[in-house]
C-alpha positions as CSV (number, residue, x, y, z in Angstrom):
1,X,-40.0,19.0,117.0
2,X,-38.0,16.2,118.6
3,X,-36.3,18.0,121.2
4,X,-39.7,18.8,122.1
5,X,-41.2,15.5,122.3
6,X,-37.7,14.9,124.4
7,X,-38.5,17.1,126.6
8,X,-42.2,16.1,127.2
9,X,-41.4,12.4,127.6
10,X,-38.4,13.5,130.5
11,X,-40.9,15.5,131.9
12,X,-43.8,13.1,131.9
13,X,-41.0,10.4,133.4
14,X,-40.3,12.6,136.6
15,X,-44.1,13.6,137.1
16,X,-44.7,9.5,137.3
17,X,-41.7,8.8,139.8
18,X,-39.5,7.5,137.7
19,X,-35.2,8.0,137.9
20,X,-32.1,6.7,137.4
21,X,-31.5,8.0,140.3
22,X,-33.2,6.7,143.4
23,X,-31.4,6.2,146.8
24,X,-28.7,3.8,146.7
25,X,-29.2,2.0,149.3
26,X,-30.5,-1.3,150.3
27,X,-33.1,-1.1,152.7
28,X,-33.5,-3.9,155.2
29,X,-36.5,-3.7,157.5
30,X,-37.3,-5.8,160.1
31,X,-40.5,-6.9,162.1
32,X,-42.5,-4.6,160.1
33,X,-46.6,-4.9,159.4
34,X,-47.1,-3.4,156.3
35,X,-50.2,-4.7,154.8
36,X,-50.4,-7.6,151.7
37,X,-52.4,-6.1,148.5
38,X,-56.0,-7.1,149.4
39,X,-55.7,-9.5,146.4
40,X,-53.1,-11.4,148.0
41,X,-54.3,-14.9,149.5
42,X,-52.5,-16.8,152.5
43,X,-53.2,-19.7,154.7
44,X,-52.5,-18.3,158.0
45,X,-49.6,-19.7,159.1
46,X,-47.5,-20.1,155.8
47,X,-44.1,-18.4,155.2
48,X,-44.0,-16.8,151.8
49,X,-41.4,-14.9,149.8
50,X,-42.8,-12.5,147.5
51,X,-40.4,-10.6,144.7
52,X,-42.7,-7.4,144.5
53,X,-42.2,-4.6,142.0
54,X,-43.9,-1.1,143.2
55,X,-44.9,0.7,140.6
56,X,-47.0,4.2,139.3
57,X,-49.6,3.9,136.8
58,X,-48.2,5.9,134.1
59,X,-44.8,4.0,133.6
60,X,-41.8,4.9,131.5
61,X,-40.2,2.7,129.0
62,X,-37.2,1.4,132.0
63,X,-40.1,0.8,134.5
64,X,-41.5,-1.5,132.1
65,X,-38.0,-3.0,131.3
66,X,-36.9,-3.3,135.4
67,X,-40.5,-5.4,135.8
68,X,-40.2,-7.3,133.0
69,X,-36.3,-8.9,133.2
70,X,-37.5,-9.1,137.0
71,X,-40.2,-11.5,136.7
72,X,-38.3,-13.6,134.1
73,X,-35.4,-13.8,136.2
74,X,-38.3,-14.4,139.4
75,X,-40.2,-16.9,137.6
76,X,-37.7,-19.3,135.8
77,X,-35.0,-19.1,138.2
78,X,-36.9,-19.3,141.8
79,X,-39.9,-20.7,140.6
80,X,-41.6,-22.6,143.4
81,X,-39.6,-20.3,146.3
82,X,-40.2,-17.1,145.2
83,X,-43.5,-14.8,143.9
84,X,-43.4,-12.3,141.6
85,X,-46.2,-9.5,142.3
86,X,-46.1,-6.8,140.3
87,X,-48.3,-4.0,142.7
88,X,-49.4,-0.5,141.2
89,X,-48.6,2.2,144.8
90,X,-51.0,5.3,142.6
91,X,-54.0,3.0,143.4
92,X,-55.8,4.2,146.5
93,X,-55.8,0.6,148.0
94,X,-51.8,0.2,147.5
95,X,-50.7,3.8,148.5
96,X,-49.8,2.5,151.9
97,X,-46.8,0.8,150.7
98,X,-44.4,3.4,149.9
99,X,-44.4,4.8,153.2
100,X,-44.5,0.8,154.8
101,X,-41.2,0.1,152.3
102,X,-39.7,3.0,151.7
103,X,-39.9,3.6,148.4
104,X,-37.4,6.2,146.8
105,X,-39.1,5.4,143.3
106,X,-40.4,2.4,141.3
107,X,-38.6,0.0,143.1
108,X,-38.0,-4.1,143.4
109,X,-38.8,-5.2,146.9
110,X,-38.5,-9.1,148.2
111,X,-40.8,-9.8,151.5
112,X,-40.4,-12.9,153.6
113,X,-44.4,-13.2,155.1
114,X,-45.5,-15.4,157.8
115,X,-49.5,-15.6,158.2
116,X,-50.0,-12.5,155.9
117,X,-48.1,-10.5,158.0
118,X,-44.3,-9.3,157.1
119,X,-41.4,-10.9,158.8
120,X,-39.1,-8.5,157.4
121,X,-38.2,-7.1,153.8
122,X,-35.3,-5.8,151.3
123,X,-35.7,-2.9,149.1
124,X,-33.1,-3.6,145.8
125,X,-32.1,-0.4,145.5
126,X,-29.3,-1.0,143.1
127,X,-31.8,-1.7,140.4
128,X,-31.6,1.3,138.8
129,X,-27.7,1.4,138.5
130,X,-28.1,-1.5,136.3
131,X,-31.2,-1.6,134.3
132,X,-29.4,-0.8,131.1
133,X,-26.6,-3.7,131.8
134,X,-29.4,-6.5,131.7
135,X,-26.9,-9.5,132.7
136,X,-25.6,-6.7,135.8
137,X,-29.1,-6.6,136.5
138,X,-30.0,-10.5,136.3
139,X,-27.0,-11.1,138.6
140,X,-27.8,-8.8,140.9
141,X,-31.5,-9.5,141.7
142,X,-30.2,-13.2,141.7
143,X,-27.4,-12.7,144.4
144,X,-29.4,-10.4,146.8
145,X,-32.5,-12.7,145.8
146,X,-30.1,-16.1,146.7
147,X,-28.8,-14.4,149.8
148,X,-32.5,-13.5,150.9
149,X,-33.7,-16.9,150.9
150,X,-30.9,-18.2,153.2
151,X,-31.3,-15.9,155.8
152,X,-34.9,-17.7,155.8
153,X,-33.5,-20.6,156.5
């Protein structure tokens, strides 16, 4: 009975995009126009840095974890310089941005925005390699995070 339930839960993981497994690469794009989530608010001119983390509606129990150390890391350690937007890609409204990023999977994206439109954006797609090391993790979306911001500058 427990191997089954196994083998539901894997199988419900992979139907909702989730792996351990995405590309590893870190995607850097450029002068791109992918469009903010409609609930997004900007004065027209402002730069902003938004930490967004793309995800599906049904969500497995890393997912959760990935968004989760994310925003604490986000919030407490960038506060003031850096958003944390979590943004669900099933919902017909937000569909856009897995073609406009990228996306191999539920994945951690930071966006430098100037008058709601991107300037240009990194896809953390080393996430997955250390989910389940949580201070690999931390460091990680810190450094690339850190090194993000200065090429703002």
């Amino acid at each position: 009975m427990r191997i089954g339930a196994l083998v539901m839960s894997f199988g419900i993981a992979l139907l909702a995009g989730c792996s351990d497994t995405p590309d590893k690469s870190t995607a850097v794009q450029s002068l791109g126009a992918p469009r903010p989530p409609a609930a997004v608010e900007r004065s027209s001119e402002s730069t902003e840095i938004i930490a967004y983390y793309f995800h599906g509606t049904v969500r497995c129990e890393t997912c959760l974890q990935i968004e989760k150390q994310a925003q604490e890391l986000i919030d407490s350690r960038f506060a003031g310089q850096v958003a944390f937007k979590p943004v669900n890609y099933d919902k017909p409204e937000n569909g856009h941005f897995s073609k406009d990023y990228k996306l191999p999977c539920p994945s951690l994206v930071l966006v430098r925005q100037k008058g709601a439109k991107d300037q240009d954006w990194k896809l953390l797609g080393q996430t997955w390699d250390f989910v389940h090391i949580p201070p690999k993790l931390d460091q990680y979306i810190e450094e690339e995070t850190r090194k993000f911001l200065v090429a703002a500058k």
